[in-house]
C-alpha positions in Angstrom: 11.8 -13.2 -12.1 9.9 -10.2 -11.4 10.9 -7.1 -9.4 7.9 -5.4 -8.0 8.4 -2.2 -6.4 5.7 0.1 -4.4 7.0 3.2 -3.4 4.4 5.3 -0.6 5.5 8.4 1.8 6.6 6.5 4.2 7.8 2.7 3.1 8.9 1.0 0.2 7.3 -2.2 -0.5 9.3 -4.7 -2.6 8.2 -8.0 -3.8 10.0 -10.7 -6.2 8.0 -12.8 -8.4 8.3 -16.2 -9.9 5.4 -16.2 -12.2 2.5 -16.0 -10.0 4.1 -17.1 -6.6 5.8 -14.0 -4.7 9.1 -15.4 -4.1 10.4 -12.9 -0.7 9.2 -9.5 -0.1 10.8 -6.6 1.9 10.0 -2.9 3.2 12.0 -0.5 3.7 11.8 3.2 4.8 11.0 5.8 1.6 14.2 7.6 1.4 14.1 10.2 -1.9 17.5 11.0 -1.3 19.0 7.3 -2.5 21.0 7.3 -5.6 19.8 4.6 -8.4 23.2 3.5 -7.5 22.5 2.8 -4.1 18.8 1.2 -4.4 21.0 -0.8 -6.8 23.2 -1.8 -4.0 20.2 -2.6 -1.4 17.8 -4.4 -3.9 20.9 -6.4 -4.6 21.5 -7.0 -0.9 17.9 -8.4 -0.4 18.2 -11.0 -3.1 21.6 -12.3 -2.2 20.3 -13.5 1.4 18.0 -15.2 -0.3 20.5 -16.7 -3.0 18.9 -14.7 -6.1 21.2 -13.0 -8.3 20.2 -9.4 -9.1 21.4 -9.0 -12.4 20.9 -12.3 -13.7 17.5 -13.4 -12.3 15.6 -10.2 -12.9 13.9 -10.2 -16.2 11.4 -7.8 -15.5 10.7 -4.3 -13.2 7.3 -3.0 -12.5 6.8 -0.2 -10.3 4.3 2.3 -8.9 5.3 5.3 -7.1 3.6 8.2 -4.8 7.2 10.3 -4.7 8.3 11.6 -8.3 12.1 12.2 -7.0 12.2 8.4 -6.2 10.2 6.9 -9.9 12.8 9.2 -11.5 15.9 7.2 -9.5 13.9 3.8 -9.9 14.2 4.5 -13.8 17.3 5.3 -13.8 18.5 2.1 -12.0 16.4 0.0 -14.3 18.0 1.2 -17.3 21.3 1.5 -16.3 21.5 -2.1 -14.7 19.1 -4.2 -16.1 19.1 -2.4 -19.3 15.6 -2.5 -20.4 12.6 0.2 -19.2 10.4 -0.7 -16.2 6.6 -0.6 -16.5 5.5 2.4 -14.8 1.8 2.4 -13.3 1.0 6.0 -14.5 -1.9 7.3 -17.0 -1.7 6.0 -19.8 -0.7 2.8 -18.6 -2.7 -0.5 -19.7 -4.3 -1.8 -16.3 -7.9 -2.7 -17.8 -9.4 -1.4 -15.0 -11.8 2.3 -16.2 -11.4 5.4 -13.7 -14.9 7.6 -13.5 -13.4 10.3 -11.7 -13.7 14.3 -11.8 -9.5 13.9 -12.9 -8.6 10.9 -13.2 -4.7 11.6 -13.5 -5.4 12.6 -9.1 -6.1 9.0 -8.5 -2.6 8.1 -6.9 -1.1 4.9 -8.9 -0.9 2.7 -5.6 -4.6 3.6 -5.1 -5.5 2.0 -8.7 -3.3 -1.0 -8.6 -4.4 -1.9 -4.8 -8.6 -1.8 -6.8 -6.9 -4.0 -9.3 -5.6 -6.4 -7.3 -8.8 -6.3 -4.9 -10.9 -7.1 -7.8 -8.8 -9.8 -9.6 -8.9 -11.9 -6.1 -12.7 -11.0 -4.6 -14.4 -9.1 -7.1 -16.6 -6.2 -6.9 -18.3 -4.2 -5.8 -15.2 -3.9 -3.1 -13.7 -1.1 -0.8 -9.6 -1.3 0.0 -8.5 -0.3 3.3 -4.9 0.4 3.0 -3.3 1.3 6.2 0.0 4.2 5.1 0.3 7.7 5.7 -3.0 8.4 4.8 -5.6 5.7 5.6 -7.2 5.0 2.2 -10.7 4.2 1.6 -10.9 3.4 -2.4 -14.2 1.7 -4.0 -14.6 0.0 -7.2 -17.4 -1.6 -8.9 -18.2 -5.1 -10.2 -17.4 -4.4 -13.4 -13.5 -2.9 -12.6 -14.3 0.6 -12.9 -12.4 3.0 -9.4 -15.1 5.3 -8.9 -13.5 7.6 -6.1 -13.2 6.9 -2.3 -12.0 8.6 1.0 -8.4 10.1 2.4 -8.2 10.0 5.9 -5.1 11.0 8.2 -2.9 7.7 8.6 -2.1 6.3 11.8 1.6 6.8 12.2 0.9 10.9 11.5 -1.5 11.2 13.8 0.1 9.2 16.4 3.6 11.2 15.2 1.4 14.5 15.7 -0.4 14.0 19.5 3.5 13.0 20.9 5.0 16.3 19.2 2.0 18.6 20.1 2.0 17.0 23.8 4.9 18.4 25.5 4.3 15.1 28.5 2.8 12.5 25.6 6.3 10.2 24.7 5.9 8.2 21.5 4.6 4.8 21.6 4.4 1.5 19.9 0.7 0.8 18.0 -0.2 -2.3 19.3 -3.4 -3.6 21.3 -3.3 -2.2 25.2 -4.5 -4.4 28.0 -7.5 -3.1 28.1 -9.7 -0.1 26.7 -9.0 1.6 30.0 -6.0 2.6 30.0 -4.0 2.2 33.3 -0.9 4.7 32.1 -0.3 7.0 29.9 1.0 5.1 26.9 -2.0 2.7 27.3 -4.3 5.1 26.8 -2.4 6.6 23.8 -2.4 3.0 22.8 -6.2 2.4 23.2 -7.0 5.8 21.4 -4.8 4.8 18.3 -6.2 0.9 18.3 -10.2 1.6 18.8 -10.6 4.9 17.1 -9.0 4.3 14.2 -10.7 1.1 14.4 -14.4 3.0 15.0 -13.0 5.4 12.3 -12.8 2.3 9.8 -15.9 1.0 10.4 -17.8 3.8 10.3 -16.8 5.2 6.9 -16.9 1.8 5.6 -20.8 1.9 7.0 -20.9 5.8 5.0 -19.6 4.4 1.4 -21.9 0.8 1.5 -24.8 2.9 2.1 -23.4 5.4 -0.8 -23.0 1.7 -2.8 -26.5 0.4 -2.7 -25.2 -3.0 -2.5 -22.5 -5.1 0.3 -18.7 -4.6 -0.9 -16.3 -7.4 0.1 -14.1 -5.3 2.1 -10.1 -5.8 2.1 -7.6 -4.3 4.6 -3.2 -3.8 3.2 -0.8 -1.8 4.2 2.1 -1.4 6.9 0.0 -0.9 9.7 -3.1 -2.7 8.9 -2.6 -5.9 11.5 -2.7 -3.2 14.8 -6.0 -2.1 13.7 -7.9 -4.7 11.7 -8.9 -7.2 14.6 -11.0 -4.3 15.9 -12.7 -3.6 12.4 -16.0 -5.5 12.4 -16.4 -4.3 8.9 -13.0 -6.1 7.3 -13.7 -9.2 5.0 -10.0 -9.6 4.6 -6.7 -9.1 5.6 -4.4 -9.0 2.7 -0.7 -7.7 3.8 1.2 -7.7 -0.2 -2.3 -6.7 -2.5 -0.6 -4.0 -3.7 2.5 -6.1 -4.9 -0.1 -8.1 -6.5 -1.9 -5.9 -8.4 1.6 -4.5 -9.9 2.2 -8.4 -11.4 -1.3 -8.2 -12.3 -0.5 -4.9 -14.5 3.2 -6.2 -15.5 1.4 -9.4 -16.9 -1.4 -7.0 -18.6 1.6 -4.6 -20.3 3.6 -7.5 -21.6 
């Protein structure tokens, strides 16, 4: 099997694989202060409620990570109990996928793999939404080249922000509010998070198909995605693990 990892701010995404099929997936909060020892002890956890055996089913680790602290522990664990190197989505890494960018080595590795995966399962020309800490807007081409995009602030920070700036705003759960008006105050928190970021979406995604010249196929991921994407007229799909997949898709490319 497989062990995909995605590490971003926020969450880890982490996926097993049984050739193609993705076997069970979990996330879990980013936390650069675990030992390799103890992501050990927690990826081992996972796959014994599900009645997979961490040392002996694991024949592979591929991994992309946003936090250098936590790809250093993720090597670490890789060597020391599975005894081989993971493949690290970094540059230099085989992806088959070209990067015309002013520096390249900015492009953040979840960025690339989540074009990869995009392209491998729609084609191109496409534009990712991925829903994290930052709301991602990245664009490739037919052909599988990244050719840049847009970072916006994520949902979760700006939602984090408004309830610690406003000493009477309390924190609230993103989800869809009765109606746009909102009848209390957490409704109306609610309402500004669901149909701005939602009028936020579909109005860059308007911005980088004119930019295009032609229609992308446009695909939605991340954590946070499902609160906003029902209100995006501009979303083709809704795919919750296309980062995971584009990390198999780089594994299988690298081995």
């Amino acid at each position: 099997m497989l062990l995909a990892v995605d590490v971003g701010n926020s969450n880890t995404v982490i996926g097993v694989y049984e050739g193609t099929e993705l076997v069970e997936h979990w996330r879990i909060a980013t936390d650069s202060r675990r030992t390799a020892d103890e992501l050990a002890l927690l990826f081992q956890g996972f796959m014994a409620f599900q009645n997979l055996s961490f040392s002996r089913n694991v024949h592979g680790v591929v991994l992309s990570s946003v936090v250098p602290l936590m790809t250093e522990r993720l090597v670490e664990m890789t060597r020391k109990y599975f005894h081989f190197a993971p493949v690290v989505v970094r540059p230099g890494t085989k992806t088959g996928f070209a990067i015309n960018m002013d520096n390249p080595r900015e492009v953040g590795a979840d960025r690339l793999v989540n074009a990869i995966a995009a392209h491998d399962q729609f084609g191109g020309p496409g534009i990712v939404v991925d829903f994290g800490t930052s709301t991602n807007f990245d664009v490739y081409t037919a052909d599988g080249t990244f050719i840049g995009g847009v970072i916006a602030p994520g949902v979760m920070l700006s939602m984090e922000a408004l309830s610690s700036r406003g000493a009477q705003l309390p924190k609230f759960e993103l989800r869809r509010p009765r109606s746009a008006i909102g009848r209390n105050t957490v409704e109306a928190m609610q309402s500004g998070a669901v149909y701005g970021f939602a009028g936020q979406v579909d109005r860059i995604v308007e911005k980088l198909t004119e930019a295009l010249e032609e229609e992308p196929v446009v695909i939605a991921t991340g954590g946070l995605a499902s609160a906003i994407v029902e209100e995006c007229h501009t979303i083709s799909h809704h795919e919750p693990w296309l980062t995971l997949s584009g990390l198999r898709i780089i594994w299988d490319r690298n081995t």
